[in-house]
ROLOBA-524268 format. One record per residue (C-alpha): x negated, y negated, z. Coordinates in pm, 1 decimal, m for minus. Each point is the difference from the previous one (the first is absolute). Example, Ala and Ser with C-alpha at 12.3 -4.5 7.8 and 13.67 -1.06 7.14 Angstrom:
2
<east: m1230.0, north: 450.0, up: 780.0>
<east: m137.0, north: m344.0, up: m66.0>
***
This chain:
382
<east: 1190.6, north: m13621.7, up: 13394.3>
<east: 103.0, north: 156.7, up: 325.7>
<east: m310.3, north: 115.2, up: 208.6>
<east: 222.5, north: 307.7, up: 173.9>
<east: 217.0, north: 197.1, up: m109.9>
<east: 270.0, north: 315.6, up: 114.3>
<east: m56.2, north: 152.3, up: m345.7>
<east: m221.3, north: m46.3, up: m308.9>
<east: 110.6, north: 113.0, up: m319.1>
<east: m296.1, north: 30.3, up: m275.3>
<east: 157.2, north: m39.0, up: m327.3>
<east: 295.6, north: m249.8, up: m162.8>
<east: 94.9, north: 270.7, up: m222.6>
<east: 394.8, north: 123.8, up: m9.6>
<east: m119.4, north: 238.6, up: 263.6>
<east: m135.0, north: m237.6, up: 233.4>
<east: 256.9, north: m266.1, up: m57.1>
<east: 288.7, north: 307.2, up: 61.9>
<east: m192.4, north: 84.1, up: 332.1>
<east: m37.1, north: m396.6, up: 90.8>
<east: 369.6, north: m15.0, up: m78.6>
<east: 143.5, north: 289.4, up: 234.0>
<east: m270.3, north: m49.7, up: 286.8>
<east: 113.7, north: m346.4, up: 29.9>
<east: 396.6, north: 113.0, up: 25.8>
<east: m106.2, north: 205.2, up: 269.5>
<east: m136.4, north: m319.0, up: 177.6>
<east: m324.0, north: 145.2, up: 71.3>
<east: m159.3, north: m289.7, up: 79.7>
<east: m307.5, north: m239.4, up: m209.5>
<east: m89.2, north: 147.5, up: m324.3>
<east: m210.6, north: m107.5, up: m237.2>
<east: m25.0, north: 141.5, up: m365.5>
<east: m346.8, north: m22.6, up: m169.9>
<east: m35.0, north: 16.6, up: m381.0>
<east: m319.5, north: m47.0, up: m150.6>
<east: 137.4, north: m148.8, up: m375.0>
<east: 147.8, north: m337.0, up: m54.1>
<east: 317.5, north: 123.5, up: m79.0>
<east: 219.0, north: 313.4, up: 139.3>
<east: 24.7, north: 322.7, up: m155.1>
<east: m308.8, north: m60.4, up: m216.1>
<east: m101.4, north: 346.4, up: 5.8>
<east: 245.4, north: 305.6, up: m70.6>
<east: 323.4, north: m151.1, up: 40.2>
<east: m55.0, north: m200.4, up: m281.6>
<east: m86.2, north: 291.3, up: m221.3>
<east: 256.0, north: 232.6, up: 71.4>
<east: 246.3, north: 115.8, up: m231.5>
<east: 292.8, north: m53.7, up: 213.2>
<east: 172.2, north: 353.5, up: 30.1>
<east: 197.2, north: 72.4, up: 302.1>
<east: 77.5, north: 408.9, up: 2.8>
<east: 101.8, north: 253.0, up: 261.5>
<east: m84.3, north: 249.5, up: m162.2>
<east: m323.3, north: 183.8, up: 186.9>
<east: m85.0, north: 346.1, up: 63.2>
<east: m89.4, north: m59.2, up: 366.8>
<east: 273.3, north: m68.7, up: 282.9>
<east: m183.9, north: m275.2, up: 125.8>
<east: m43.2, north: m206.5, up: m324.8>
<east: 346.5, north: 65.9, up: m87.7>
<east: 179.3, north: m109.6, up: 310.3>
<east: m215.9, north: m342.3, up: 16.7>
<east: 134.9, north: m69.9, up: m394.0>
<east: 408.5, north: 96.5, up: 142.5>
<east: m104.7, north: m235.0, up: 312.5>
<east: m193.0, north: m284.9, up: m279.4>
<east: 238.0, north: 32.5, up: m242.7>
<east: 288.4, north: m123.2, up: 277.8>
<east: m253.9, north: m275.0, up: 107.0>
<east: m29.4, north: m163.3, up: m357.1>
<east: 349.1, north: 31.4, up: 7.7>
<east: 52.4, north: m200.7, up: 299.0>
<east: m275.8, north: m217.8, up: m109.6>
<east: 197.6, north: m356.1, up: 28.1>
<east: 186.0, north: 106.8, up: 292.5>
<east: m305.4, north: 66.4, up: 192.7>
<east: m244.7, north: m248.7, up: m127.1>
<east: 242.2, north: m292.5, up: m164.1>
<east: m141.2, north: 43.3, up: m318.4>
<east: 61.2, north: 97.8, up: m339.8>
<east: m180.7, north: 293.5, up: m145.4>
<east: 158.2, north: 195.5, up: m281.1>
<east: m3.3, north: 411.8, up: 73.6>
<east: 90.2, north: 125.3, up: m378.7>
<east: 116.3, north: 342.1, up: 67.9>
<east: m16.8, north: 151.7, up: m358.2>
<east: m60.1, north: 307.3, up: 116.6>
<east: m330.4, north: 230.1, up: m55.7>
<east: m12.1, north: 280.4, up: m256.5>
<east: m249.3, north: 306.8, up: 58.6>
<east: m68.5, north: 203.5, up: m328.0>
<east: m88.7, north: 311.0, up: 59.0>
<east: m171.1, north: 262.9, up: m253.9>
<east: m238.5, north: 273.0, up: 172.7>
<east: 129.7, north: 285.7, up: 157.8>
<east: m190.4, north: m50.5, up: 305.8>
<east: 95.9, north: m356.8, up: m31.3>
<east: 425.6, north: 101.1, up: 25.7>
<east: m95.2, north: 223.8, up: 260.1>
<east: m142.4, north: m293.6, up: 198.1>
<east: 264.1, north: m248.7, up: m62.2>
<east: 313.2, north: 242.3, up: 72.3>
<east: m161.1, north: 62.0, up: 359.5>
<east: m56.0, north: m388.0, up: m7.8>
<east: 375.9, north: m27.5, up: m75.0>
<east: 89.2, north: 201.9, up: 269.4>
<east: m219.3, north: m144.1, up: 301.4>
<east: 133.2, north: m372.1, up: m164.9>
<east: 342.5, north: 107.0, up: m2.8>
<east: m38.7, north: 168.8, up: 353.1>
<east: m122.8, north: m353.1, up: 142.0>
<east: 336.2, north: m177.9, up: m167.2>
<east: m190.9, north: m144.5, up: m323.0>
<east: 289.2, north: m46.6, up: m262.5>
<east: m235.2, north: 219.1, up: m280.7>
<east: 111.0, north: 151.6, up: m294.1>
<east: m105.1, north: 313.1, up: m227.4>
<east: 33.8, north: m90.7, up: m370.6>
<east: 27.3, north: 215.8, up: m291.8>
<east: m189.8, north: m147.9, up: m297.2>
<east: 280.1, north: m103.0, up: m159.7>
<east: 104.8, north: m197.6, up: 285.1>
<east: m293.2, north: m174.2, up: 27.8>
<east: 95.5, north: m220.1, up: m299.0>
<east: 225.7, north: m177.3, up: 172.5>
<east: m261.9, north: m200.9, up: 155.3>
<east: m276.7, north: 7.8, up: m227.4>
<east: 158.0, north: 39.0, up: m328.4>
<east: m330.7, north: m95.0, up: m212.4>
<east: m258.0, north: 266.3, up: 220.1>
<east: m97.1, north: 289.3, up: m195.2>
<east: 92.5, north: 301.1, up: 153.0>
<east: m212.8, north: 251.4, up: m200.5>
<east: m57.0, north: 272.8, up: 264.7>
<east: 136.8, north: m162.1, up: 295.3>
<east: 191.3, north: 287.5, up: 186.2>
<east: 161.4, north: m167.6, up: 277.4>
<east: 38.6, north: m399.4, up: 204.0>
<east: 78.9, north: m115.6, up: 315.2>
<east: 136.7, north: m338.3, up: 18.8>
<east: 77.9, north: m180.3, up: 387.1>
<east: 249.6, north: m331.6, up: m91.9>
<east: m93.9, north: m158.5, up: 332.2>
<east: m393.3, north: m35.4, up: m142.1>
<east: m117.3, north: m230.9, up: m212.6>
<east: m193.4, north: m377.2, up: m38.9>
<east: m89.8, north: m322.8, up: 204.5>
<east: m240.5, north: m285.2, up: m55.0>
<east: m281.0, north: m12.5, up: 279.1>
<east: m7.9, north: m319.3, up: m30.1>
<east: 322.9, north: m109.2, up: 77.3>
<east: m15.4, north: 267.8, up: 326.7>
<east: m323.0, north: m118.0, up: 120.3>
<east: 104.8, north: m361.6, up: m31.4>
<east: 299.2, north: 80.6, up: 270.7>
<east: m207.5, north: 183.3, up: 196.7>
<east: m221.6, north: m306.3, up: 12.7>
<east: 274.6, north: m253.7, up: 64.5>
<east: 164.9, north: 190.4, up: 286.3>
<east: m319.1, north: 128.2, up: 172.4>
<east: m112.0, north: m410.8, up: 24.9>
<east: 355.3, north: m58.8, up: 109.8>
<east: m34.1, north: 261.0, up: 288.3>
<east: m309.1, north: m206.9, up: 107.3>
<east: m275.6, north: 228.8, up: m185.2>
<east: m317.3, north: m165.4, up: m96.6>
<east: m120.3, north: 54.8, up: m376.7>
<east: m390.3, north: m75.8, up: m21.9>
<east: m141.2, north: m6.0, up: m370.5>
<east: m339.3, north: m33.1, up: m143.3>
<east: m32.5, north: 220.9, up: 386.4>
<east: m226.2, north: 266.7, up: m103.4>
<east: m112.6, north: 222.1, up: 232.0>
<east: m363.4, north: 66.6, up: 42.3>
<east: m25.6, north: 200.4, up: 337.0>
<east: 189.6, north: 156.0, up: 255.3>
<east: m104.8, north: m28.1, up: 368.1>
<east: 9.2, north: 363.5, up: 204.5>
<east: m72.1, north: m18.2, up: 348.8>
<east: 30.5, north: 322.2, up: 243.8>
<east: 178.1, north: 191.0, up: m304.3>
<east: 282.0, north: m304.5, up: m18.6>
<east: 16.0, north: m264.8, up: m280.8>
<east: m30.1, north: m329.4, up: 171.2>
<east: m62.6, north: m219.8, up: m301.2>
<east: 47.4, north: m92.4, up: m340.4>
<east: m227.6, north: m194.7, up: m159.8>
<east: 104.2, north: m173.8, up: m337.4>
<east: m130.4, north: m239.6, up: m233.0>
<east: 223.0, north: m267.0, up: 162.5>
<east: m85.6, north: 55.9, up: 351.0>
<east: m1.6, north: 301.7, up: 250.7>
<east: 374.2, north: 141.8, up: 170.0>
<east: m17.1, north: 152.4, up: 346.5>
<east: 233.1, north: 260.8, up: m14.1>
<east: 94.5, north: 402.8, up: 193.6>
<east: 198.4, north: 70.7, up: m375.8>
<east: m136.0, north: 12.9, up: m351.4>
<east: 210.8, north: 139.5, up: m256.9>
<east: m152.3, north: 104.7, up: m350.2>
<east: 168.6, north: m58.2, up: m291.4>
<east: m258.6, north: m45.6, up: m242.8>
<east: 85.2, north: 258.7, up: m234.4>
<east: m308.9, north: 75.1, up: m232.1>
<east: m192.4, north: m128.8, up: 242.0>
<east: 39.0, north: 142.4, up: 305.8>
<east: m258.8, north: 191.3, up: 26.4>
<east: m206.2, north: m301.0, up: 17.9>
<east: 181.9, north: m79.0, up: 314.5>
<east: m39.9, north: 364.0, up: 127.6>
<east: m408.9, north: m68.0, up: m85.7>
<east: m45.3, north: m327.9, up: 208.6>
<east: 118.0, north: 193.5, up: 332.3>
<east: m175.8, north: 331.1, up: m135.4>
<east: 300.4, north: 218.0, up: m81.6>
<east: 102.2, north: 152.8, up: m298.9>
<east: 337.7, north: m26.4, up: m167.6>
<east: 74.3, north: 222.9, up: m232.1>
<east: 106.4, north: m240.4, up: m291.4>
<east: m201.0, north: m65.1, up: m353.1>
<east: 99.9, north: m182.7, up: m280.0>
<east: 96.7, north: 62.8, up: m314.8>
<east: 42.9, north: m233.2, up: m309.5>
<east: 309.6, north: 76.7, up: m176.9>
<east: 169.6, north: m181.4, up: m308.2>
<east: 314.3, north: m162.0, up: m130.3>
<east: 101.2, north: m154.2, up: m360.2>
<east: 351.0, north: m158.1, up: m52.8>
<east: 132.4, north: m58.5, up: m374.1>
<east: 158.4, north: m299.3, up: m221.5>
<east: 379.8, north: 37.2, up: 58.0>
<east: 182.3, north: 337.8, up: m134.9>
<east: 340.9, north: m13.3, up: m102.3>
<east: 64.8, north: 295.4, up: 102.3>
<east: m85.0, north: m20.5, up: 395.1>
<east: 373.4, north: m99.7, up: 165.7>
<east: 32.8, north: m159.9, up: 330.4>
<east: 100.5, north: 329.9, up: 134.9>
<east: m339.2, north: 208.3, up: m135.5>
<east: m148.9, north: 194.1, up: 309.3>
<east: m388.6, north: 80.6, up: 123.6>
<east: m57.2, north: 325.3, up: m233.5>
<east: m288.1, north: 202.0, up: 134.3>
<east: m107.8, north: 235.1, up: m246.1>
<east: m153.8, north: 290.6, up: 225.7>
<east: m243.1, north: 201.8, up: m211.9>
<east: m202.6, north: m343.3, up: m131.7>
<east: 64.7, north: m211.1, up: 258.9>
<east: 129.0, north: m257.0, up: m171.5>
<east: 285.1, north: m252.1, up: 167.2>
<east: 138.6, north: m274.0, up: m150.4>
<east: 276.2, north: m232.5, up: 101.1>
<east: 169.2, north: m309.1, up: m161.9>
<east: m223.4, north: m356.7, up: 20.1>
<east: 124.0, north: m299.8, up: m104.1>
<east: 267.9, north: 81.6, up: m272.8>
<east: m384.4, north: 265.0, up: m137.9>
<east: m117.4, north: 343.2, up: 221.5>
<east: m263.5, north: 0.2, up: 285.7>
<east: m216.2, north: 357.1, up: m82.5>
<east: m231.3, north: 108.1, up: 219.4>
<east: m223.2, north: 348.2, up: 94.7>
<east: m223.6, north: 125.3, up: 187.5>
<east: m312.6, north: 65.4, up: m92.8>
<east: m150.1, north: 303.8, up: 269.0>
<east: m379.7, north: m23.9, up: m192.1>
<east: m7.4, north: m362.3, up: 153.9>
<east: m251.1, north: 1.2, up: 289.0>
<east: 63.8, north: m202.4, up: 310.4>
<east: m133.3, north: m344.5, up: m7.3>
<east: 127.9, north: m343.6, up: 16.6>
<east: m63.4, north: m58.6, up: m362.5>
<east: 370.6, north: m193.9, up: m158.7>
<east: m166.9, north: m87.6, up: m302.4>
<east: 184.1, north: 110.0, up: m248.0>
<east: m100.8, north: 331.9, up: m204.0>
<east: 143.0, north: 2.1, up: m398.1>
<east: m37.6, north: 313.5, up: m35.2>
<east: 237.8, north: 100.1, up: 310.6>
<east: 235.5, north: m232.1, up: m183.8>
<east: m7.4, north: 207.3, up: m297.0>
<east: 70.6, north: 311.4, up: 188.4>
<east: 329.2, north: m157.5, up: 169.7>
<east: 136.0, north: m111.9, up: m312.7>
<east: m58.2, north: 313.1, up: m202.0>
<east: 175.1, north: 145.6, up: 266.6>
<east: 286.8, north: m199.7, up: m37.8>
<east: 18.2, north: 11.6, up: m371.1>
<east: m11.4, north: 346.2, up: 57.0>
<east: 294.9, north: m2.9, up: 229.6>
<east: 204.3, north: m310.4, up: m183.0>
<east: m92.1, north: m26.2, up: m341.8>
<east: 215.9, north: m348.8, up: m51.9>
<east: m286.9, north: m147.0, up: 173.3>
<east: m223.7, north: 48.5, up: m365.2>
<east: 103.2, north: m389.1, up: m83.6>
<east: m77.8, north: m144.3, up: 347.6>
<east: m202.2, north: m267.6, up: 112.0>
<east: m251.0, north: 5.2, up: 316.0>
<east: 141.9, north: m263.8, up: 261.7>
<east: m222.8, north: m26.4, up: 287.3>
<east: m220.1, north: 297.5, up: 110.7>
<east: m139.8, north: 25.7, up: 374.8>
<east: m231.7, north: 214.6, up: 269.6>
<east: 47.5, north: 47.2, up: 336.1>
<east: m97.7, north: 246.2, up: 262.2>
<east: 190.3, north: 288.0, up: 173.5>
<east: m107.7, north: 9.4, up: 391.6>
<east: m17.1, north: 417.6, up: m62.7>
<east: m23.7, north: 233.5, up: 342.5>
<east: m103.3, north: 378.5, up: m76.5>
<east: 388.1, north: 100.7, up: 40.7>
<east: 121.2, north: m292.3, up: m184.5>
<east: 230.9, north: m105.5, up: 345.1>
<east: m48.4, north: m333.1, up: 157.5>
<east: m191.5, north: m32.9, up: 356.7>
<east: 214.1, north: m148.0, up: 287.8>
<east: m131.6, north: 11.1, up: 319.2>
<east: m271.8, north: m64.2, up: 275.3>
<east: m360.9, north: 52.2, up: m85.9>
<east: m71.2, north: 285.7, up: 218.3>
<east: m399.3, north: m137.9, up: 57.6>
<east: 62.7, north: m350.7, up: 75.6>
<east: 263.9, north: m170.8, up: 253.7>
<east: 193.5, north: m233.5, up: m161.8>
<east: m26.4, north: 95.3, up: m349.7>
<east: 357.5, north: 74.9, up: m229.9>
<east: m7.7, north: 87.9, up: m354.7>
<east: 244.8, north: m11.6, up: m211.0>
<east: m130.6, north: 40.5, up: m359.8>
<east: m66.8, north: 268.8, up: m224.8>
<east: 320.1, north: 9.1, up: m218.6>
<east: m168.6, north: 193.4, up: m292.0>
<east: 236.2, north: m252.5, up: m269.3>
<east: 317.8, north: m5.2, up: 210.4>
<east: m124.9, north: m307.5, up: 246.2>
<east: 263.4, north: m244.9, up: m166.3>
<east: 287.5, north: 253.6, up: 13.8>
<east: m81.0, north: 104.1, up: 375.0>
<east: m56.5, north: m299.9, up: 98.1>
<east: 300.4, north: m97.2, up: 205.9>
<east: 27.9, north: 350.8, up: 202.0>
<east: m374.6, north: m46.5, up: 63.8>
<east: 62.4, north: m309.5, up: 147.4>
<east: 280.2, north: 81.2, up: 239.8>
<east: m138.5, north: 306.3, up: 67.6>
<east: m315.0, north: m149.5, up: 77.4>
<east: 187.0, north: m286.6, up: 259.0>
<east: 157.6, north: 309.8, up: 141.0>
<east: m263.9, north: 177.4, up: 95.6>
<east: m209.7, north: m314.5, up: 147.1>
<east: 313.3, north: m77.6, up: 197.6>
<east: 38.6, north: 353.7, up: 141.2>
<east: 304.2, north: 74.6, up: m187.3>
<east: 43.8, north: 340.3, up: m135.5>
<east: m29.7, north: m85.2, up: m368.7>
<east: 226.0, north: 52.0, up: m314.9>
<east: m155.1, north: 237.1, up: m116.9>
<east: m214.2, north: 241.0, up: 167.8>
<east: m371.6, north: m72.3, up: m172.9>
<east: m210.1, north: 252.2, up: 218.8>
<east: m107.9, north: 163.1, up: m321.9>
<east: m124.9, north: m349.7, up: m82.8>
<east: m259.2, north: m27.9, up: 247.3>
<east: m366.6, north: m76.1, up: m101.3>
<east: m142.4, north: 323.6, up: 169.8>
<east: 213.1, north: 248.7, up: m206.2>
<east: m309.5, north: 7.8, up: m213.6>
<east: m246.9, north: 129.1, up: 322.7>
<east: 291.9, north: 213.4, up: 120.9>
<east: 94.5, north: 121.6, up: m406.1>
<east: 358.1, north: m101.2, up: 41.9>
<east: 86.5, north: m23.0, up: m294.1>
<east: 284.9, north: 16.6, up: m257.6>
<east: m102.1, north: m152.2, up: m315.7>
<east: 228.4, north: m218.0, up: m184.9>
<east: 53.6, north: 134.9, up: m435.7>
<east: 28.7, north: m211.1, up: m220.8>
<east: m114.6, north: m306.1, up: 36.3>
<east: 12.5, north: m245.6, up: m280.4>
***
């Protein structure tokens, strides 16, 4: 393992890898990616559900989906390798008054940025979900451009093009302290062997408010177990089935394997980094979704999972400098929607650390909006 370093990035999830990936395009010099697992993506990018939507209520989190979505896109093209972007589509339904309210001024900021969204009567909404229930349902929004990708297959690239570009990928690295010296981060200090380095970048999801601890800051990130259960296979779910989200339970659930993936929320959960799995929360999903899909009486469990959302007190990511300690970028925080942001969060991260004026403008992003109570917090999250 290199000794020295131009940048450290802390964490071989599809955040860090996206990060390695665009850093290294910009030719910014040595950089050396530590994961602490034996394999990449062992933490929340192998647990998440996959959904890819534009569809936010704050500018910011919508225009890094329009500038994401065009990355996965171009996935091949940039990277030179395969990784399918399924764009099914993602269907809102809506029920509570307050709840249309919400989603029509929703529609309007989306459709204001150049999001291809669309207001559904509930009769239209049948068209892609012909086997939902629509008992009082008042209104959807569907956005075709939305819709699925495996992690897997977009961390993999990620992987293979950042080691292409000359990007060193350290497993089994954990890191056990950071090195501060006159307010600057000289030193990281892993399980494998310390890195000399003026850059760390944190992409530890979960967990990085362990790396905020070991230099005595404190980032504003906990974590929160949530759940997922796919089914046997449903006749019933076609190729083209989208992400439905229904608003009021929190329910979403989007086609797995020829079955569903269903998944919720549970807001009682406290944070911890408990992923053991909790029957009871598994109950609640599904009688949710037999609520919401009766056809799903007959069907079989498949494979049932826990993970953790990396949740800020807005529910928007952090990107940028650690306003305590020289030397120190986060970028973490995505509240559920690390996978889907992943590849604006990356360029826009190489763009600012290059000091080029960045995709998207991510002031409101900045890890002392909580001190300075900028805030503008994201509905809706699922």
């Amino acid at each position: 393992m290199r000794n020295s370093a131009d940048a450290v990035i802390i964490g071989g999830g599809i955040i860090g890898l996206s990060v390695a990936f665009y850093l290294a395009k910009e030719k910014y010099g040595n950089i050396v990616l530590v994961e602490k697992e034996q394999l990449l993506g062992s933490g929340s990018t192998s647990k998440a559900a996959g959904g890819i939507r534009a569809q936010f209520a704050t500018k910011e989190n919508i225009q890094m989906s329009m500038l994401s979505e065009k990355l996965f896109k171009s996935f091949k093209e940039d990277t030179g390798y395969d990784a399918l972007f399924d764009q099914v589509g993602y269907l809102f339904l809506i029920k509570d008054d307050a709840d249309v309210i919400s989603f029509k001024k929703n529609y309007e900021l989306q459709r204001s940025l150049g999001l291809n969204v669309e207001l559904l009567q509930p009769y239209e909404i049948k068209k892609y979900a012909p086997h939902v229930s629509l008992d009082g349902v008042q209104m959807g929004t569907f956005c075709p451009d939305d819709g699925l990708g495996d992690p897997y297959e977009f961390l993999s690239g990620y992987d293979h093009a950042s080691r292409k570009l000359g990007v060193d990928i350290e497993l089994e690295a954990e890191v056990k302290d950071i090195e501060v010296i006159s307010g600057k981060v000289t030193t990281v200090k892993t399980a494998k062997g310390n890195i000399s380095t003026p850059l760390i970048i944190n992409c530890t999801g979960a967990y990085s408010k362990l790396i905020g601890q070991m230099v005595g800051t404190e980032v504003k990130i906990e974590p929160y177990r949530r759940q997922i259960v796919t089914t046997g296979e449903l006749d019933f779910v076609k190729p083209n089935f989208p992400m439905v989200v229904d608003v009021k339970s929190g329910l979403y659930f989007h086609k797995e394997s020829k079955g569903l993936l269903l998944g919720w929320a549970d807001k009682t959960v406290k944070p911890s980094f408990d992923i053991s799995l909790d029957p009871d929360y598994t109950d609640a999903i599904l009688e949710k979704a037999l609520a919401l899909i009766p056809q799903l009486e007959d069907a079989e469990i498949a494979n049932e999972w826990a993970g953790l959302y990396a949740t800020t007190p807005d529910h928007r990511e952090i990107i940028g400098y650690e306003p305590t300690i020289k030397g120190l970028f986060h970028v973490a925080g995505f509240s559920g929607h690390g996978f889907m942001h992943a590849p604006a969060a990356g360029l826009v991260t190489a763009e600012i650390l290059t000091g080029k004026t960045p995709s998207v403008d991510v002031t409101n992003y900045a890890p002392d909006r909580f001190e300075n109570e900028v805030l503008a917090d994201e509905t809706y999250v699922i």
